[in-house]
C-alpha positions as CSV (number, residue, x, y, z in Angstrom):
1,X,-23.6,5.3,10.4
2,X,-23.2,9.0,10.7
3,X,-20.8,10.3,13.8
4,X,-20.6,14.1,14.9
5,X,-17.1,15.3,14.7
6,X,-15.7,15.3,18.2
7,X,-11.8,16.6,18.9
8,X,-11.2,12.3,19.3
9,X,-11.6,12.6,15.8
10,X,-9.3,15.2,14.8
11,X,-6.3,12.9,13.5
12,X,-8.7,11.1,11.6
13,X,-10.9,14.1,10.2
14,X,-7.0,15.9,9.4
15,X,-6.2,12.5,7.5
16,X,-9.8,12.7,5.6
17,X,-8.9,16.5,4.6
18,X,-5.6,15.2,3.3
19,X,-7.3,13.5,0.4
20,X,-8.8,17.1,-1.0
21,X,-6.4,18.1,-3.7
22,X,-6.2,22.0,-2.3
23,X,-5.3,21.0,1.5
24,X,-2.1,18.8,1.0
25,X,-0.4,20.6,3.7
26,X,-0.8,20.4,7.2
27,X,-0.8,24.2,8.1
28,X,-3.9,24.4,5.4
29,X,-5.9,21.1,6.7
30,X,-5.4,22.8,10.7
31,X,-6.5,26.1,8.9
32,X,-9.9,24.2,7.6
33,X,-10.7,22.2,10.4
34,X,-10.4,25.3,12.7
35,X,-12.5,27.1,9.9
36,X,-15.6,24.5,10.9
37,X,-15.3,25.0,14.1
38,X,-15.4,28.3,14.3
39,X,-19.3,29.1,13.8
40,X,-22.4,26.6,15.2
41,X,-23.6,26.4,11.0
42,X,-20.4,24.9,10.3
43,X,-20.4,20.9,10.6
44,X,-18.3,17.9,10.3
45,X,-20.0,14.3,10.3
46,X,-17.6,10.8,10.0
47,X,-19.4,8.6,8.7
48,X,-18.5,4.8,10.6
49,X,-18.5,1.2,9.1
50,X,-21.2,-0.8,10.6
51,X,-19.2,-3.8,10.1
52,X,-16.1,-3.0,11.0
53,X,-16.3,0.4,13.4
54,X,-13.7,1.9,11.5
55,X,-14.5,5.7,10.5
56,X,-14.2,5.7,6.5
57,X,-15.9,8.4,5.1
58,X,-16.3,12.6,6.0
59,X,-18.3,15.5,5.1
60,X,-18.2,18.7,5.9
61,X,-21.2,20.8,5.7
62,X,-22.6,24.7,6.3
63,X,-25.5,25.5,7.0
64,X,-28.1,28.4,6.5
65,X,-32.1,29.1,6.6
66,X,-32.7,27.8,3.2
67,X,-30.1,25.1,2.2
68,X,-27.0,22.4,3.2
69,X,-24.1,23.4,1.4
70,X,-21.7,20.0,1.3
71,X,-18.0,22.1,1.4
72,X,-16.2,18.8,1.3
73,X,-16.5,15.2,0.8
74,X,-13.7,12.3,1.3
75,X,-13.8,8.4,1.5
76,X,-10.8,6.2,2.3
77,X,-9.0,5.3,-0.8
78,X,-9.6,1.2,0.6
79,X,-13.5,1.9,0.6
80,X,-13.5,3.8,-2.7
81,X,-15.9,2.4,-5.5
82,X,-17.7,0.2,-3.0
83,X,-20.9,2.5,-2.9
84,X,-20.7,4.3,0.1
């Protein structure tokens, strides 16, 4: 199930942002997440384990008129290569 990014979520959304090879460092991943919330077209979306209620998966997105542009995507290592 997909959850709107809230600031209860930021731990967890900094920990997803981790996993993208370019943001390893923590100034960077604050830098990013500050970078979605900085405009309304700019979203982040967890997406939660029905089974368990444990939030395992993120994507970032931007918006325009025309299109969904998917700026990053990131699944816990655990829950990789299960077909999420």
């Amino acid at each position: 199930m997909l959850v709107s990014y809230n600031n209860d979520y930021e731990k967890i959304t900094m920990g997803f942002l981790s996993y993208i090879s370019d943001l390893k460092e923590p100034a960077r991943i604050e830098e990013e997440l500050k970078w979605y919330n900085s405009q309304d077209n700019r979203q982040i979306f967890l997406w939660q384990s029905e089974e368990t209620g444990n939030l395992i998966g993120f994507i970032g997105v931007e918006e325009d008129d025309e299109l969904v542009l998917v700026r990053h995507i990131a699944v816990d290592p655990s829950f990789r290569n299960e077909g999420l």
